[in-house]
Structure formats: structure tokens, C-alpha cells
C-alpha positions in Angstrom: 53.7 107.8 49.1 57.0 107.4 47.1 60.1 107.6 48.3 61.9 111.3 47.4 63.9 110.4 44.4 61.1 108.7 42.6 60.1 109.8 39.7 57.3 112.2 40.0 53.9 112.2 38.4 53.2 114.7 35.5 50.9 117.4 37.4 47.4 117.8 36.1 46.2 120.3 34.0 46.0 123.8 35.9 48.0 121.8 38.8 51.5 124.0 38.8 50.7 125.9 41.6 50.6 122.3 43.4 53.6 121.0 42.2 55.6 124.3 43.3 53.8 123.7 46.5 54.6 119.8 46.4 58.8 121.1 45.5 58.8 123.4 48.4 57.9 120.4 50.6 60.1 117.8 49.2 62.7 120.5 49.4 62.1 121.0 53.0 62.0 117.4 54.0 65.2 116.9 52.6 67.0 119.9 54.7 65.4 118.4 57.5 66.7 114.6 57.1 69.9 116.1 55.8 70.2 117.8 59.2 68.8 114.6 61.0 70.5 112.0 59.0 67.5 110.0 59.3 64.4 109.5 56.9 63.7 108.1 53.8 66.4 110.4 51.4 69.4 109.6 53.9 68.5 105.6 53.4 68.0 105.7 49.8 71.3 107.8 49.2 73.0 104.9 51.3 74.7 107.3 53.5 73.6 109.6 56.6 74.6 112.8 57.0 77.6 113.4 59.1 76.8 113.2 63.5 78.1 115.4 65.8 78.6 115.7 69.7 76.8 119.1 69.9 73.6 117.7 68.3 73.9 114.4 70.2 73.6 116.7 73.6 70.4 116.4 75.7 68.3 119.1 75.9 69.0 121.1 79.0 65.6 123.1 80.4 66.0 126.1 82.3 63.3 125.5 84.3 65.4 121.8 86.1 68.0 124.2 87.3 65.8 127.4 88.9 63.7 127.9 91.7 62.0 131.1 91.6 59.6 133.2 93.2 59.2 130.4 96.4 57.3 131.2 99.4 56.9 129.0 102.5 58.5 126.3 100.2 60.6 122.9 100.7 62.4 122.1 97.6 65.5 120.3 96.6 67.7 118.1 93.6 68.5 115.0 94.4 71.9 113.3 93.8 72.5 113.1 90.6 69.9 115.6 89.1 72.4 119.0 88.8 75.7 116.6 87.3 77.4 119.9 86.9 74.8 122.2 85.4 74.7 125.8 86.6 71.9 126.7 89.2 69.9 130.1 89.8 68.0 130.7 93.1 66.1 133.7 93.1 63.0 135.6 94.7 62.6 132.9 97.4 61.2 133.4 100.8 61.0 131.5 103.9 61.7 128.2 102.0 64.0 125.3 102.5 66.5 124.4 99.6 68.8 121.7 99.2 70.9 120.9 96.4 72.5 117.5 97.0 74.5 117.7 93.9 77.1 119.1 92.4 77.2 122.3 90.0 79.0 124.6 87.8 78.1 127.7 89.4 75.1 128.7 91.7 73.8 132.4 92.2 71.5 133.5 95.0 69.8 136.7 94.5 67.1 138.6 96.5 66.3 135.6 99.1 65.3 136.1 102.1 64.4 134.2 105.3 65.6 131.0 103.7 67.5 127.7 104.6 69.8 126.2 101.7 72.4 123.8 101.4 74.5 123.6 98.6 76.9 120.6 97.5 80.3 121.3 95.9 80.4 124.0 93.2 83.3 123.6 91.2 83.6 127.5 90.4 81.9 130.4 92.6 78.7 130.8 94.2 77.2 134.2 94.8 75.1 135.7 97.2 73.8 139.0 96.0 70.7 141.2 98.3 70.1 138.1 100.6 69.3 138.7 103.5 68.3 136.9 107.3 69.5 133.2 105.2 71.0 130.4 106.9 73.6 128.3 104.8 75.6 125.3 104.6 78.1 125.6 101.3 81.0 124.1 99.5 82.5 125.9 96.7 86.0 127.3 94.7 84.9 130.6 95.1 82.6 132.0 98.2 81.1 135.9 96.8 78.7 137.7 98.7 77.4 141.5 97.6 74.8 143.4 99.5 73.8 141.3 101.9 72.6 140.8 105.4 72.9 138.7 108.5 74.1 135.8 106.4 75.5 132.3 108.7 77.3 130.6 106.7 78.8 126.9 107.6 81.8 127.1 104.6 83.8 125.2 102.8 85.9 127.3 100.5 89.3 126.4 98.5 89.9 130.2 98.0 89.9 133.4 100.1 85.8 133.8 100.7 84.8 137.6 99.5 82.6 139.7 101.1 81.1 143.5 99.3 78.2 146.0 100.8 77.4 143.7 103.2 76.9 143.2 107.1 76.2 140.7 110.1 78.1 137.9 107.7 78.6 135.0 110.3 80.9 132.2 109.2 81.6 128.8 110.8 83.3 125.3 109.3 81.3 123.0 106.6 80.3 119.9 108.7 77.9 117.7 106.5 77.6 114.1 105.5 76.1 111.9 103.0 77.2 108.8 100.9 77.2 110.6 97.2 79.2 113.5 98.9 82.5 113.0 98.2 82.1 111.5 95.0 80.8 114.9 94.0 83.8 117.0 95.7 86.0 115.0 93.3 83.4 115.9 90.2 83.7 119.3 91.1 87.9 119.2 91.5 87.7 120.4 95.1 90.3 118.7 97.5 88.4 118.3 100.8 91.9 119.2 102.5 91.6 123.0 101.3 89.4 125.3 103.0 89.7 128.7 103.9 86.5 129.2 105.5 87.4 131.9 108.2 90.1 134.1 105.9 87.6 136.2 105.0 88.6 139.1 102.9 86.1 142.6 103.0 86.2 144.2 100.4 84.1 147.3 101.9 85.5 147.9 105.4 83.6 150.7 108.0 86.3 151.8 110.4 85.7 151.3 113.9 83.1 148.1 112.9 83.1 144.4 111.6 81.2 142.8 108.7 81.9 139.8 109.4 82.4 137.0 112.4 82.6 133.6 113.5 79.7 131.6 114.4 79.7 130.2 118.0 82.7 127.3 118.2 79.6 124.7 119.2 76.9 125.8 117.0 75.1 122.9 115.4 74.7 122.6 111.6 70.9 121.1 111.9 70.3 124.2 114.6 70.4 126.5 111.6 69.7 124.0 108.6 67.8 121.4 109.8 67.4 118.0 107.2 65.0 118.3 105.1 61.2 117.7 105.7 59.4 116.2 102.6 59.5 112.5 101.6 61.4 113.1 98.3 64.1 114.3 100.0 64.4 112.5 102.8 65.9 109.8 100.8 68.8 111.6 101.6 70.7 109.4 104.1 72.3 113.2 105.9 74.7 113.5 108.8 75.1 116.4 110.8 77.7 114.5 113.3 81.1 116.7 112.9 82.6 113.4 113.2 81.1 112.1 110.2 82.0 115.0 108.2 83.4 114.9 104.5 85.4 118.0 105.2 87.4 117.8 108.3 86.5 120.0 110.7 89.0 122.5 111.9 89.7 125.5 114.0 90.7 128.1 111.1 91.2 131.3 112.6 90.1 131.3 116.1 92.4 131.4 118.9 94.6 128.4 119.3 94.2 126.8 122.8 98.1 126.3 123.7 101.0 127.6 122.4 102.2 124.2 121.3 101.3 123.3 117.5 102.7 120.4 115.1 102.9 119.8 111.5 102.4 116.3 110.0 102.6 115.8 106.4 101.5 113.1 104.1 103.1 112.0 100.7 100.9 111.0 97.7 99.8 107.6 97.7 96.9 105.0 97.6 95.9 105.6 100.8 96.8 109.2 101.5 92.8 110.5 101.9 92.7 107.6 104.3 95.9 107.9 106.5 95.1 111.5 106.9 91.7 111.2 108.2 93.1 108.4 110.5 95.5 110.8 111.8 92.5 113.3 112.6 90.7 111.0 114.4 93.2 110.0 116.7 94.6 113.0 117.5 91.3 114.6 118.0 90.4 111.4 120.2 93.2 112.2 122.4 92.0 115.8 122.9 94.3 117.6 120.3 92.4 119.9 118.0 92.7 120.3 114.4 93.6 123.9 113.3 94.0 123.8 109.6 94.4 121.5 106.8 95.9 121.4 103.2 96.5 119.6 99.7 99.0 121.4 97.6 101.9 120.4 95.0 105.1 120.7 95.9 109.0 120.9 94.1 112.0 120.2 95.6 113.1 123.5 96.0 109.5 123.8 98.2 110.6 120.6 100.4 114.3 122.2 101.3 112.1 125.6 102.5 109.8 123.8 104.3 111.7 120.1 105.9 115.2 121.5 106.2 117.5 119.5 107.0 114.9 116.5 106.3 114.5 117.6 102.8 116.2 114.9 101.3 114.4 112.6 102.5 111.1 113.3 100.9 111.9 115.0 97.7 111.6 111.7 95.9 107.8 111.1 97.3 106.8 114.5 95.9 106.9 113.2 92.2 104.1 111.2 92.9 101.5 114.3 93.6 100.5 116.3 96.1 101.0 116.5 99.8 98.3 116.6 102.5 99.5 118.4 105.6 97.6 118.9 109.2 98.0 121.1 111.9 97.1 120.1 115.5 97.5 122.2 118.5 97.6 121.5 122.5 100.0 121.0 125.1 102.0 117.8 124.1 100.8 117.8 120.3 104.5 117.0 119.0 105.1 113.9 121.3 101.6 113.0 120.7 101.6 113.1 117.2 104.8 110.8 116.8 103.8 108.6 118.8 100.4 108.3 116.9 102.5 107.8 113.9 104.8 105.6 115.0 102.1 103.6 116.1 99.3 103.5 113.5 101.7 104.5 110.4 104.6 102.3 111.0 105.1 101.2 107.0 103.9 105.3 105.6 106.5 108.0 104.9 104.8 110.8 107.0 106.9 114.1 107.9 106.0 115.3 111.5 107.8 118.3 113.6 110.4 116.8 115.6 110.1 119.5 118.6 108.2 121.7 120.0 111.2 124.3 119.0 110.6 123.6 115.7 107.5 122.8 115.4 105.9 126.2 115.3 108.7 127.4 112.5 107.2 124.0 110.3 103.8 125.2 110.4 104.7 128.6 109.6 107.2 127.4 106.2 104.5 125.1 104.8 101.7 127.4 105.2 103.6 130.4 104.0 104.9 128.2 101.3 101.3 126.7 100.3 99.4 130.4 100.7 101.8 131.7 98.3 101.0 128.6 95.6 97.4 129.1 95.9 97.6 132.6 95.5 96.1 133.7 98.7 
């Protein structure tokens, strides 16, 4: 066969209809390589057709990101098999789901009886007429609508939302494996900020509650254990609250002593790492860890919040956000500096100078940080 722009042969006699058919062809072929930019016509023209990122896309299927109509069921993704794709669960009963990756968005509907885990969702995840589920889930927004006896071990950066919906139990996301916090930071969540137990009700019955807090020592792999087939096993999981990518903290229940402290961390190389150290020692001495947070701050913020220490940390603040931790138990001020005079000798690190003060501290930066994050 010649190439396009070869001169055609003169049709036989009684052969038009043919070469019409023979035109529409060629014509065809040529749309398609002009839309390709490949083929015979684009390399005797000496030029291909202009490229673009939106044709240069894989294909995205549907069917990779949905499971549907399970029964009696254990399926999962893999790290790296989401990469930020939106995921639908639907119809699925008695089945175990894990999605070791993170997503755009994940909806739930009509699910009951089921086990899932969910890695960090960089916008919301809803829960709509589930019901009897057990959950383990990290996301920006936390939505559920019309559903039922839902525990929930949460990690939330907003207000979680509840709607039509009853025997919602909620406890603190404890969960471990080695691609996890690489996928918090795909999905812009700062393992610092989570709201877990501020849940908000949108349909309130007088006189009852929605919503509570799982026990103080349930066990994540009590309600969703690790996963069971050999795919997913690969999975090297950690249920030890120790071992935890989100710190694990006392949110809303009732603080243990009336003595709190506030330590604060500037922006740095090492920031994630200092704080973490802090929790660990603190906890090992038998302090608990209320609440934890990662939020910008101005100078204006700092003179609120440090006082008459403002001056000394404005300058830090240029550099990016501050992490700050609450710990609470009797001696938690003098045990905290001490812990950070020890171990962060050479680190800029506000903490509460009294137990006087220290109570007023916690209250100015978490007023101050609600109010930036629009709670």
C-alpha cells in the first residue's frame, strides 16, 4: 500500500462507488493520525500533530477504584494502587476492606456488617446508611448521614460531622505501616491536627446522645483486625499505639489532674522529630498527651499567645508553622522543662513556665489555633 499522499490510481471503469469508498477511508485515517500524531501522513508531512497532557493521561477504570455488591469478602489496594484517585464502597456485607493508600475522596454507602480501614483522604469521606461497621480512618473531612452503630478509630483535621444517625462511637486513629506517612503528606494532612472527639451533631434528640467515645483501652485490631489474605498481608501493619503515625491523644475525655502544660515547637528540620521525642518521654514518665496541633502563626498570634515571651519567638515563626502539645498530670510543667532542658538543649522550644500559667497558655493557643482553622 502507498503511503497517503501518493498519487492515486485512476479507478476502473464502473469503480466510483469504490473510490468514494477508498476517500472516505483515507479521509478517516488521516483525522485519526492527525489526532494521534502518529502514522504514515504525520511522518510524510514531517511534523506531528501538536501533544497534550490531557491525552498523555492513563486511562483510569472505574472498576480499580470500587468495590460493590461484596458479601463475606476480604479485599484491599495495596500501597500505591489508589495514588490519589477517588474511591466508592458500596452494597458490601460482612467483608473486610482495606485501603492502604491514599485518595481524593472515599464514599461508603449502604454497608453493613463490615471492617474497613482507610488511609489518608485528602478531602472528605462519607458514610451514608451504614450500619453495625467497624472503622479505622484518616481524612480532612469525617461526614456521616443515616447511619448506625458506627466505631470509628479517627483521625480528622476538621470538626467530624454527624446527620440522622445513632450509636456513633469514636476513639483516636492508632495505626502503623512504613508507606503511611508518606501518604499523609500526599494527601496535605499534618499528622499534628486531629479533632477526632469534637464531634458536631447536626440532628440532636433532647434528652439522648448520638454519639460517644469508645472505651479509653479499646484495641484497634479488637475491632479491625489485619488483614487475612496473602496479598495483603504484605502489608508490614502495627496496631502498637506506640508505633502510631498519629500520636495518640486524650481529645475530649476528662483530664486526669488539674495540672496541664503547653510546649511548642518552631519550624525546622527536625520539628516532626523533636515533637514525637517530646511525646515519648513525657508519656514514658506517665504524663498523658491531651491534644496536639500544626498551625501558622503571625506575630500579632505570638504576643496573644507567649506574652511577655513573645519576642522571643516571633523571628522563628517566618520559617512555618508551629507544632504545639498539651500534656497533663500532676507535675507536667516541671516535668516537661526538665525534659527539654535535657533532651532539647540546642532547640528553641516554648514551654509554660508554671503551673499558674500554664493552664492560661493552653487555653490562648488553642483559642487562638481553633479560630485559624475555622472550628
Amino acid at each position: 500500500m502507498g503511503c497517503l499522499f501518493s498519487r492515486r490510481r485512476k479507478p476502473a471503469q464502473g469503480g466510483r462507488q469504490q473510490q468514494q469508498q477508498q476517500q472516505q477511508q483515507q479521509q478517516q485515517q488521516r483525522q485519526r493520525q492527525a489526532e494521534g500524531g502518529t502514522g504514515q501522513g504525520a511522518a510524510a508531512g514531517g511534523e506531528k500533530a501538536p501533544q497534550y497532557s490531557w491525552d498523555q493521561r492513563a486511562k483510569v477504570d472505574p472498576k480499580d477504584y470500587t468495590f460493590s455488591g461484596l458479601k463475606d469478602k476480604t479485599v484491599g489496594r495495596l500501597p500505591g494502587k489508589v495514588a490519589g484517585q477517588q474511591f466508592v464502597i458500596q452494597d458490601c456485607e460482612n467483608c473486610s476492606i482495606y485501603i492502604f493508600d491514599h485518595s481524593a475522596t472515599i464514599t461508603i454507602d449502604d454497608c453493613v456488617n463490615c471492617q474497613i480501614f482507610l488511609g489518608p483522604i485528602k478531602s472528605s469521606v462519607f458514610f451514608r446508611d451504614c450500619k453495625d461497621c467497624k472503622c479505622i480512618v484518616a481524612c480532612q473531612q469525617f461526614r456521616a448521614r443515616d447511619c448506625r452503630k458506627l466505631e470509628v478509630f479517627l483521625c480528622c483535621a476538621t470538626q467530624p460531622i454527624i446527620e440522622s444517625s445513632t450509636g456513633m462511637k469514636f476513639g483516636c486513629f492508632q495505626y502503623y505501616y512504613p508507606e503511611l506517612a508518606l501518604q499523609f503528606k500526599d494527601a496535605g494532612l499534618s499528622i499534628f491536627n486531629n479533632t477526632w472527639s469534637n464531634i458536631h451533631d447536626f440532628t440532636p434528640v433532647s434528652g439522648e446522645n448520638n454519639w460517644g467515645l469508645l472505651p479509653e483501652n479499646a484495641v484497634v485490631q479488637d475491632y479491625v483486625p489485619p488483614p487475612s489474605s496473602e496479598e495483603l498481608k504484605a502489608v508490614r501493619i502495627s496496631t502498637d499505639a506506640t508505633r502510631s503515625i498519629i500520636p495518640v491523644t486524650r481529645g475530649r475525655r476528662q483530664k486526669g489532674s488539674e495540672e496541664s502544660c503547653l510546649a511548642v515547637f518552631f519550624a525546622g528540620d527536625y520539628t516532626t522529630a523533636n515533637a514525637r521525642k517530646l511525646i515519648d518521654e513525657m508519656t514514658g514518665k506517665g504524663f498523658q498527651l491531651v491534644q496536639t496541633k500544626e498551625v501558622l502563626m503571625k506575630a500579632e498570634d505570638a504576643h496573644r499567645v507567649f506574652q511577655q515571651s513573645a519576642s522571643e519567638f516571633i523571628p522563628l515563626l517566618e520559617k512555618g508553622p508551629v507544632v504545639a502539645l498539651e500534656f497533663n498530670g500532676d507535675g507536667a510543667v516541671e516535668g516537661c522543662q526538665s525534659t527539654v532542658n535535657d533532651v532539647f538543649s540546642g532547640t528553641k522550644v516554648f514551654v509554660s513556665k508554671s503551673k499558674a500559667s500554664a493552664s492560661q497558655d493552653v487555653d490562648n493557643f488553642y483559642n487562638f489555633a481553633d479560630m485559624q482553622m475555622g472550628m
